[in-house]
Structures are given as C-alpha cells and as structure tokens.
BATORRO-162981 format. One record per residue: residue in one letter; x, z, y of N, C-alpha, C, O in turn; residue number from 0. Coordinates in nm, 4 decimals. Each point is the difference from the previous one (the first is absolute). Layout:
<atoms>
> rest	neast	nup	nnorth	caeast	caup	canorth	ceast	cup	cnorth	oeast	oup	onorth	nr
> A	X	Z	Y	X	Z	Y	X	Z	Y	X	Z	Y	NUM $
...
</atoms>
This chain:
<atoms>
> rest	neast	nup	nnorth	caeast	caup	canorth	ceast	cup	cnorth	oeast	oup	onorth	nr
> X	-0.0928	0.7100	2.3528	0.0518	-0.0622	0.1199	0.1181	0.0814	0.0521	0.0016	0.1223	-0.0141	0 $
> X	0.0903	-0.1841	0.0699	0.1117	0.0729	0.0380	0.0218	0.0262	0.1563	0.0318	-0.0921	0.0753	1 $
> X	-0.0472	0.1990	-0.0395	-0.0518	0.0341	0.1567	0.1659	0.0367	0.0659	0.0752	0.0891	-0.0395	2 $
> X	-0.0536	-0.1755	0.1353	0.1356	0.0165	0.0489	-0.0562	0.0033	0.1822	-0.0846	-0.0554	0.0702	3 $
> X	0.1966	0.1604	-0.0565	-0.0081	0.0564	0.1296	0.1576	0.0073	0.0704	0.0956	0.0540	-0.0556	4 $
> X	-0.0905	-0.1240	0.1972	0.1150	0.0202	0.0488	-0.0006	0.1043	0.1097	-0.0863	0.0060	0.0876	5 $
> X	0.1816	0.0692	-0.0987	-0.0032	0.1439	0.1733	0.0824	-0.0981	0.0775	0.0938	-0.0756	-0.0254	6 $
> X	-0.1604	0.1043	0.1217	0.0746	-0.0511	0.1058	0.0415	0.1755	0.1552	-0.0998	0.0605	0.0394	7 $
> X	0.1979	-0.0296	-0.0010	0.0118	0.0963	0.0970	0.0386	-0.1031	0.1115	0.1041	-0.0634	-0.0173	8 $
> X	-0.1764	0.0415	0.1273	0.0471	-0.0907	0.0798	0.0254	-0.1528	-0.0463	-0.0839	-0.0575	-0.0693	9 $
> X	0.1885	0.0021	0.1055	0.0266	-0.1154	-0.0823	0.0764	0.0195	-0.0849	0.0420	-0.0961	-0.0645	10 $
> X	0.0014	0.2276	0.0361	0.0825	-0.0258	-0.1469	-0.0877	0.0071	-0.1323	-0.0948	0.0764	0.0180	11 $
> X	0.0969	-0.1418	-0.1676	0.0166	0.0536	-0.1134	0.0199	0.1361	-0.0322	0.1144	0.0336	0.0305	12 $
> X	-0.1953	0.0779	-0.0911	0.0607	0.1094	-0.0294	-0.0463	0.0205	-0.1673	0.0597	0.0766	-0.0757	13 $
> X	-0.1541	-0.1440	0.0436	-0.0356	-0.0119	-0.1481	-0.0407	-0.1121	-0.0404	0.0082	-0.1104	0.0539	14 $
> X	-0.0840	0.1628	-0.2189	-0.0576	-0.1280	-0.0173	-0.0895	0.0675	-0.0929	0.0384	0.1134	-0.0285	15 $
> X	-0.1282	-0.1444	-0.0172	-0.0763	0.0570	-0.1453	-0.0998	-0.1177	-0.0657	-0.0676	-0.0894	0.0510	16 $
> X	0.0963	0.1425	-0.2198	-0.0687	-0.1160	-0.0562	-0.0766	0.0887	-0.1260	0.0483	0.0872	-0.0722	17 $
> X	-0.1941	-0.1477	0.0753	-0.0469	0.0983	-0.1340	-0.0912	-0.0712	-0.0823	-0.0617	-0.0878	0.0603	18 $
> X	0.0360	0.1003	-0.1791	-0.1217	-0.0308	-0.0784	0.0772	-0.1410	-0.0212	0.1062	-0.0197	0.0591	19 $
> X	-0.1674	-0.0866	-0.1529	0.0751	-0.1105	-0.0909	-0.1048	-0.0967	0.0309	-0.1220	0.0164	0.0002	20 $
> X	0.1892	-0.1169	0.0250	-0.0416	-0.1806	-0.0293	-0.1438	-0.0107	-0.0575	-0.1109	-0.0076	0.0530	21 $
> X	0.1608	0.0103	-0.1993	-0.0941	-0.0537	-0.0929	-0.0336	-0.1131	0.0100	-0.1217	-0.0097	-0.0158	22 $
> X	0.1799	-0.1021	0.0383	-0.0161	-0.1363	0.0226	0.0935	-0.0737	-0.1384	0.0057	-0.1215	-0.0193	23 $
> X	0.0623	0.2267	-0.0668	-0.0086	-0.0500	-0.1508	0.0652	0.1345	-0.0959	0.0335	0.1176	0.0140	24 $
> X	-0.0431	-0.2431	-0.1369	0.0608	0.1737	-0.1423	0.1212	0.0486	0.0680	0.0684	-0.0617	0.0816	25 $
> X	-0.0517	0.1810	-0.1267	0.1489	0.0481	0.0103	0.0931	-0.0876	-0.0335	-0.0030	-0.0519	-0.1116	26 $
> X	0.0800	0.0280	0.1840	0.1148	-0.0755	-0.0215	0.0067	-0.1638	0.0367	0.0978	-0.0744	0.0074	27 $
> X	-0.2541	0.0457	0.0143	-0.0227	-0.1171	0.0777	-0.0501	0.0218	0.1496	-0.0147	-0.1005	0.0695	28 $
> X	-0.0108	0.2185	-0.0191	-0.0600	-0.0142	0.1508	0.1202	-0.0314	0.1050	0.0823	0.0824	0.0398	29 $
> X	-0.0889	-0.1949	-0.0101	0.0762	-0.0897	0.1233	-0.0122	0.0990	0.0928	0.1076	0.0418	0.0429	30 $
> X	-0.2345	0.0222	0.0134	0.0322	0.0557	0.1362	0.0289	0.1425	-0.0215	0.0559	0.0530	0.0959	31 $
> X	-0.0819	0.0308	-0.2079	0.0845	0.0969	-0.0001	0.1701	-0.0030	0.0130	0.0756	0.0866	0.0443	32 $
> X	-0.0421	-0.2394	-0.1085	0.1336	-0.0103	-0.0180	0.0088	0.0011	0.1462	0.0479	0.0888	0.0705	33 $
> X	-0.1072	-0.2131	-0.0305	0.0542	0.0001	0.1745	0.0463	0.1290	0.0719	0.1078	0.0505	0.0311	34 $
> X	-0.2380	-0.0211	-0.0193	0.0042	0.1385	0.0869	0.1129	0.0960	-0.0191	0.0753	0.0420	0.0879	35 $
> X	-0.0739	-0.0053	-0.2503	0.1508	0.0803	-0.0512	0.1161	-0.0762	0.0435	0.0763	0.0584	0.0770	36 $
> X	-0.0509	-0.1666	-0.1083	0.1484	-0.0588	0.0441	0.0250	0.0474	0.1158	0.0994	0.0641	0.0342	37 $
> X	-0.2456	-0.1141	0.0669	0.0680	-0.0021	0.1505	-0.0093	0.1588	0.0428	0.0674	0.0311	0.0983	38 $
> X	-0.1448	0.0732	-0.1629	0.0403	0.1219	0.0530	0.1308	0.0759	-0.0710	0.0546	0.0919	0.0610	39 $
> X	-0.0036	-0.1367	-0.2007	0.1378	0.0990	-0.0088	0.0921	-0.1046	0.0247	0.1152	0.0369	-0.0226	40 $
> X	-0.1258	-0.1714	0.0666	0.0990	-0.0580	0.0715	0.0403	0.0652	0.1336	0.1134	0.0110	0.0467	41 $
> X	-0.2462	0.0352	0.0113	0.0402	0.0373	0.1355	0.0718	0.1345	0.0345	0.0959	0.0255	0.0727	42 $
> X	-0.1854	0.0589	-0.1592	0.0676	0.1129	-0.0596	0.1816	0.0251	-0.0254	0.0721	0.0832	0.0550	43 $
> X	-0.0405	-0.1735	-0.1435	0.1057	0.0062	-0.0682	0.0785	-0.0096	0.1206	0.0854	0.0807	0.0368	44 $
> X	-0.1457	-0.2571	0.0604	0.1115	-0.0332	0.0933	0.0142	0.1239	0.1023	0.1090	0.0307	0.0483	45 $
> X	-0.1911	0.0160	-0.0287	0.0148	0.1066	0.1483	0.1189	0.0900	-0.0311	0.0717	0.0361	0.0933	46 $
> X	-0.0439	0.0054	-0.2272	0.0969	0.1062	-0.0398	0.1457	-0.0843	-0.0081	0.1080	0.0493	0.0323	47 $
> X	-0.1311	-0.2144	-0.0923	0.1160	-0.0326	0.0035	0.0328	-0.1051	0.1521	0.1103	-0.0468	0.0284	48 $
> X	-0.1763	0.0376	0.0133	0.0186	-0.1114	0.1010	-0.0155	0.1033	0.1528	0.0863	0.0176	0.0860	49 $
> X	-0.1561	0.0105	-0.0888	-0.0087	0.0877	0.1432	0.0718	0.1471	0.0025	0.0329	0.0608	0.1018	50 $
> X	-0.0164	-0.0188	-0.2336	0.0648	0.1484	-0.0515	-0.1014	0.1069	0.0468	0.0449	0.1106	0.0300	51 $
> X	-0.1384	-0.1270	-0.0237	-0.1133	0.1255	-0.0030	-0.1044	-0.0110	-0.1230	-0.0915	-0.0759	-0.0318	52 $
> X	0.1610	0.2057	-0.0271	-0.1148	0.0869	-0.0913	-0.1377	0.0581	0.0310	-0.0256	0.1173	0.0272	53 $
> X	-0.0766	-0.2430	-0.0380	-0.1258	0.0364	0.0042	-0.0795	0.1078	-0.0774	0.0777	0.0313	-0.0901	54 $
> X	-0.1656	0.0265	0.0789	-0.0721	0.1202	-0.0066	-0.1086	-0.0892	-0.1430	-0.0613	-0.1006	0.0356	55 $
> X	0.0503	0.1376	-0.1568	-0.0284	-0.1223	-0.0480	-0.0724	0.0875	-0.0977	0.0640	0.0894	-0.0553	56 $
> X	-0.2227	-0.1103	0.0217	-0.0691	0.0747	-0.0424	-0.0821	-0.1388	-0.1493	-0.0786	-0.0929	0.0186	57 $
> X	0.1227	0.1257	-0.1067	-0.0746	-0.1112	-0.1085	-0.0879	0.0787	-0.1195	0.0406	0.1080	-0.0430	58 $
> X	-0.1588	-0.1670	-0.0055	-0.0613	0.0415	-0.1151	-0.0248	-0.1237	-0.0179	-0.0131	-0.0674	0.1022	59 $
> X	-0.0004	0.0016	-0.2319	-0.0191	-0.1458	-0.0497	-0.1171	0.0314	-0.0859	-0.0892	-0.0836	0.0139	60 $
> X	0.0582	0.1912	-0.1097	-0.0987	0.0275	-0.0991	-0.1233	0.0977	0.0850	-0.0876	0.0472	-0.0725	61 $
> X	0.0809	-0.0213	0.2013	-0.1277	0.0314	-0.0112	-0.0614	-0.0790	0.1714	-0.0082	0.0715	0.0999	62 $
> X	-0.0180	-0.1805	-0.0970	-0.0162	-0.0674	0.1342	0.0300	-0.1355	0.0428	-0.0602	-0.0956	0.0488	63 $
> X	0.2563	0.1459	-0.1120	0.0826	-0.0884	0.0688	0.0329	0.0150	0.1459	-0.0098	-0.0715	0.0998	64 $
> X	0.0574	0.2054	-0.1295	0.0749	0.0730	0.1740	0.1262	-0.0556	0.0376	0.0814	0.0145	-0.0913	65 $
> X	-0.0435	-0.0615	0.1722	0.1218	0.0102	0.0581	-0.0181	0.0366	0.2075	-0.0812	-0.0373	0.0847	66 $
> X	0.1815	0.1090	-0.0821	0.0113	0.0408	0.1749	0.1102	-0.0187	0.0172	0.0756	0.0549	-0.0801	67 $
> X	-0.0264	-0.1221	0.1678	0.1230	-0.0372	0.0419	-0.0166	0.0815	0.1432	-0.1098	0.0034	0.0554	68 $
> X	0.2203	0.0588	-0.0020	0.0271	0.0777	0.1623	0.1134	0.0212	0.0655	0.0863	0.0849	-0.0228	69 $
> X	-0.0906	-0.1626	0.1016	0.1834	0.0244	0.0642	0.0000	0.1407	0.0666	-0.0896	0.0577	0.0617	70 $
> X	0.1800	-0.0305	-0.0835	0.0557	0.0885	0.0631	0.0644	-0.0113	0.1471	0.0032	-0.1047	0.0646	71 $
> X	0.0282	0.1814	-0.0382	0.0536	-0.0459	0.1771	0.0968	-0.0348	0.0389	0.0794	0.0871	0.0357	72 $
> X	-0.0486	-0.1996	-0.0266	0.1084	-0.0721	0.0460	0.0479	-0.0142	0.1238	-0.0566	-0.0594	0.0917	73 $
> X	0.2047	0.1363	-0.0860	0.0568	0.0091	0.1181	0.0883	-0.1178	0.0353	0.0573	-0.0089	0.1086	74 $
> X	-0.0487	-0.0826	-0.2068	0.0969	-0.1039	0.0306	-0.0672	-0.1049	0.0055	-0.0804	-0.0471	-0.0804	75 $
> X	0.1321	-0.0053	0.2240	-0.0562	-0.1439	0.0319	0.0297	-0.1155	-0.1189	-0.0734	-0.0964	-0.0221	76 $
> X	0.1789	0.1236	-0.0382	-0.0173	-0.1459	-0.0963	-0.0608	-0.0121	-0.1185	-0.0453	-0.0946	-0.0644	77 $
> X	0.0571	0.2574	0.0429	-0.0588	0.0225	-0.1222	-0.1932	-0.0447	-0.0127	-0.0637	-0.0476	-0.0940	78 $
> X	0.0062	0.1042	0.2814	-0.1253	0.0177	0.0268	-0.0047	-0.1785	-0.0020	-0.0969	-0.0422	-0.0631	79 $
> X	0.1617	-0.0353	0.1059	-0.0185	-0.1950	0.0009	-0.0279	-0.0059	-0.1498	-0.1123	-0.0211	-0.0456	80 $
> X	0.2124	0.0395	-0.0218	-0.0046	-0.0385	-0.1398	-0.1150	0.0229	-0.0827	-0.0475	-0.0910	-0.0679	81 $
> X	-0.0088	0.2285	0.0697	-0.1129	0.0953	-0.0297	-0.1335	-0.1101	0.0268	-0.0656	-0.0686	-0.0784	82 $
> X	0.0596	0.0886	0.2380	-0.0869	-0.0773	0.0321	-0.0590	-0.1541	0.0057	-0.1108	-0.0377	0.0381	83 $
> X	0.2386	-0.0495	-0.0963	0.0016	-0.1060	-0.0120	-0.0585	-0.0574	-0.1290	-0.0517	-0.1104	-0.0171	84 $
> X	0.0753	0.2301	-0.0877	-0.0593	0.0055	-0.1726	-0.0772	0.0513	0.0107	-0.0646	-0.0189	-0.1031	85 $
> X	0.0028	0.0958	0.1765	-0.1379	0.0339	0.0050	-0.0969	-0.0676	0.0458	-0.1180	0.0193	-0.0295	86 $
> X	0.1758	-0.1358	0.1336	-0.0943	-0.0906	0.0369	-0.0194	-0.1236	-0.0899	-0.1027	-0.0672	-0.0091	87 $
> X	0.1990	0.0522	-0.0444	-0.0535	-0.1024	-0.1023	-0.0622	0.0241	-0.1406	-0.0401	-0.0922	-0.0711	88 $
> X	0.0341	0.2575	0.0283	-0.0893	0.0279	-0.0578	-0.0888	-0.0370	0.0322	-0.0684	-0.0760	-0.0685	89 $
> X	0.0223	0.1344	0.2373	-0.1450	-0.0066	0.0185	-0.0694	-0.1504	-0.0110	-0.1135	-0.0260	-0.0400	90 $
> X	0.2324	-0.0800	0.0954	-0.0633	-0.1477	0.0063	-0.0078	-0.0287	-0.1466	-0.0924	-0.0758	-0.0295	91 $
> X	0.1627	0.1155	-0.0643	-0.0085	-0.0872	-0.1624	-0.1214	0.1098	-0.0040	-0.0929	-0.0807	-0.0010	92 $
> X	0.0287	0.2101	-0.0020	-0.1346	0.0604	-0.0274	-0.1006	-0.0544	0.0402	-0.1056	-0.0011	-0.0632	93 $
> X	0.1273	-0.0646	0.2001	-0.1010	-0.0290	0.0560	-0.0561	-0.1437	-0.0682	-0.1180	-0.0158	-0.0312	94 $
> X	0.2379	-0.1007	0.0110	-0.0275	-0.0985	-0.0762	-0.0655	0.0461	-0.1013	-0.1207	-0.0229	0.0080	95 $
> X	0.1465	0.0668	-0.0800	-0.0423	0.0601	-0.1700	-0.1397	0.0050	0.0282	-0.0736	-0.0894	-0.0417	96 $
> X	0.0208	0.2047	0.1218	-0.1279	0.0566	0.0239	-0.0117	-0.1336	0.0769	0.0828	-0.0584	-0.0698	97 $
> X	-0.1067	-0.0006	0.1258	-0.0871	-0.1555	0.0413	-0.0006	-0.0704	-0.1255	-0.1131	-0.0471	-0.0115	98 $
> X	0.1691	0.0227	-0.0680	-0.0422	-0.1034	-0.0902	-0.0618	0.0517	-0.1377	-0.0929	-0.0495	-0.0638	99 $
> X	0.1754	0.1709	0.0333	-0.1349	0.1255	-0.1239	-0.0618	0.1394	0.1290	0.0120	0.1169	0.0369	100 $
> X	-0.0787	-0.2431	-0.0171	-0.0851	0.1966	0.0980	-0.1340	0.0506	-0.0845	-0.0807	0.0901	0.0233	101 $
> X	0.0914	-0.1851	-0.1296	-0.0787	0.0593	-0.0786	0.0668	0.1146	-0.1052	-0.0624	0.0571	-0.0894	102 $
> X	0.2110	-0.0374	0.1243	0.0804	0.1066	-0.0486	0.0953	0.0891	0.0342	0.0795	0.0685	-0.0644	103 $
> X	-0.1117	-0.0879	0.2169	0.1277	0.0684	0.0604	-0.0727	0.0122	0.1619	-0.0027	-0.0823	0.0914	104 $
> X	-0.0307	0.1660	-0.0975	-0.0274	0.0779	0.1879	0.1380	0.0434	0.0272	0.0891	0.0648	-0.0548	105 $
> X	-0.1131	-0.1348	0.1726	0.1565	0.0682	0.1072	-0.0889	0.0435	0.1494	-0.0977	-0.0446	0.0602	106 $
> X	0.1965	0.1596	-0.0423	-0.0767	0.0286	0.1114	0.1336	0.0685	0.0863	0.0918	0.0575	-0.0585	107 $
> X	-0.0985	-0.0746	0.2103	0.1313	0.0208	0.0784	-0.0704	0.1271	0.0706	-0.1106	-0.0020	0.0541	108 $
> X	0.1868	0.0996	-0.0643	-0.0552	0.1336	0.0744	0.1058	0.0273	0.0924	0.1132	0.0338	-0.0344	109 $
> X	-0.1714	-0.0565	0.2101	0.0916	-0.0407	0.1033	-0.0506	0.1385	0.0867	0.0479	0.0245	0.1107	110 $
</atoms>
C-alpha cells in the first residue's frame, strides 16, 4: 500500500511524503503506482520550473518506494502562489486517487 502524507505549517504546504507501492498490478501494469508517480514528479518537476523553487527532494524507489518532497522557505510572494497552488492540486488529484483505490493508497493531511 502506498502511504502518502501531506505537512501542512499553518495553511501553507511545506511537504509531501509517499512510501511503500500499490500492488494493485505486475510491474509495469500497476495503474495506481503510475498515477501516484506521474502526479508526484509532475509536481516536483513543476515547482522548480514553474514556481522556480528547488525543493529538498529525498527518493529511494528499490527499498519501500521513498520519495519526500520539502520546500524550502520562500521569501517571494509569487514564487510562494505558484508553490502553493501545485501543491494543492497535488493534494486534490491524491486525494481523488486514494478515494477510488483506498484499497492502495492512504493519504493522510498532517495539519
């Protein structure tokens, strides 16, 4: 099962973490591993190119399936909109995911 956790400091986004695998099919067929991966190094990727902050980015794929995503501290208001705007729609496409395979994906919001 793939246990995903969002930080929350106040109302901002400050991480994200995702661990352990699907198993909802073979390698190379599990739909919700794919899901889950797209939408976390999509979000990933965009924060560095779309908002211009270099997140704190911690991955092991072979023993778990670690990834930690962590912003760093953002002093700029547009940068902090942008940031926070891809982080929230992480959380809504996670949250979809985990409602319809919650037999493979715990999300949990740590506020």
């Amino acid at each position: 099962m793939i246990q995903a956790m969002i930080h929350y400091h106040g109302d901002l986004i400050t991480a994200f973490e995702l661990t352990g695998h699907a198993d909802s099919g073979e390698y190379g067929q599990d739909i919700v591993c794919s899901a889950v991966s797209a939408l976390s190094i999509t979000t990933t990727n965009a924060l560095q190119t779309v908002a211009g902050v270099i997140p704190d980015v911690q991955s092991d794929s072979v023993n778990g399936g670690l990834l930690i995503v962590k912003l760093p501290a953002i002093n700029n208001h547009e940068q902090s909109l942008k940031a926070q705007t891809l982080l929230a729609a992480f959380e809504l496409g996670m949250a979809d995911i985990a409602k319809i395979y919650s037999q493979y994906v715990n999300l949990k919001i740590n506020q």
